[in-house]
C-alpha positions as CSV (number, residue, x, y, z in Angstrom):
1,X,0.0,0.0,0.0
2,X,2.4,2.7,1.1
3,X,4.4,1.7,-2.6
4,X,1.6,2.4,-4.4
5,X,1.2,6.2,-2.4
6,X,4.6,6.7,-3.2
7,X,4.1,5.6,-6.8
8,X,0.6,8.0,-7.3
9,X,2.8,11.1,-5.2
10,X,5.7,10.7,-7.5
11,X,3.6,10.4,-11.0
12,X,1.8,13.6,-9.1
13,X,4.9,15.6,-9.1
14,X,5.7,15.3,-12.4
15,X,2.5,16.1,-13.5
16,X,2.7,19.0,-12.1
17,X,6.3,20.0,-12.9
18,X,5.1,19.5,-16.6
19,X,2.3,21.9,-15.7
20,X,4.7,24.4,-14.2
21,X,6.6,24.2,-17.6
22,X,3.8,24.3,-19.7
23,X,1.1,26.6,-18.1
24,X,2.9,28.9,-15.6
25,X,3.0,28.6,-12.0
26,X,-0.9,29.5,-11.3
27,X,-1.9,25.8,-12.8
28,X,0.9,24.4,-11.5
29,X,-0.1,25.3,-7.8
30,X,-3.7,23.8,-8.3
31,X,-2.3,21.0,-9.1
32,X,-0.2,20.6,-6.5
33,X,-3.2,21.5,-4.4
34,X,-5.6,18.8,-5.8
35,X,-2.5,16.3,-5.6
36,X,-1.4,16.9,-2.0
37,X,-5.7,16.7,-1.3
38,X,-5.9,13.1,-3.1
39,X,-2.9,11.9,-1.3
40,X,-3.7,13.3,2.2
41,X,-7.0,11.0,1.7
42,X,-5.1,8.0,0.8
């Protein structure tokens, strides 16, 4: 279980260090937002 949190967090981060590249920083702290939400709940 705790692999597969680590496996969701790290996809996660690069998700949204390709949104950081790609849409600026405003999407890219969103995401992060969301991300650190969903994994909090796991």
């Amino acid at each position: 279980m705790a692999g597969l949190i680590a496996m969701s967090y790290v996809n996660n981060v690069l998700v949204a260090v390709f949104a950081f590249q790609f849409f600026g920083s405003q999407v890219a702290a969103l995401a992060a937002c969301t991300i650190f939400r969903t994994t909090s709940e796991l």
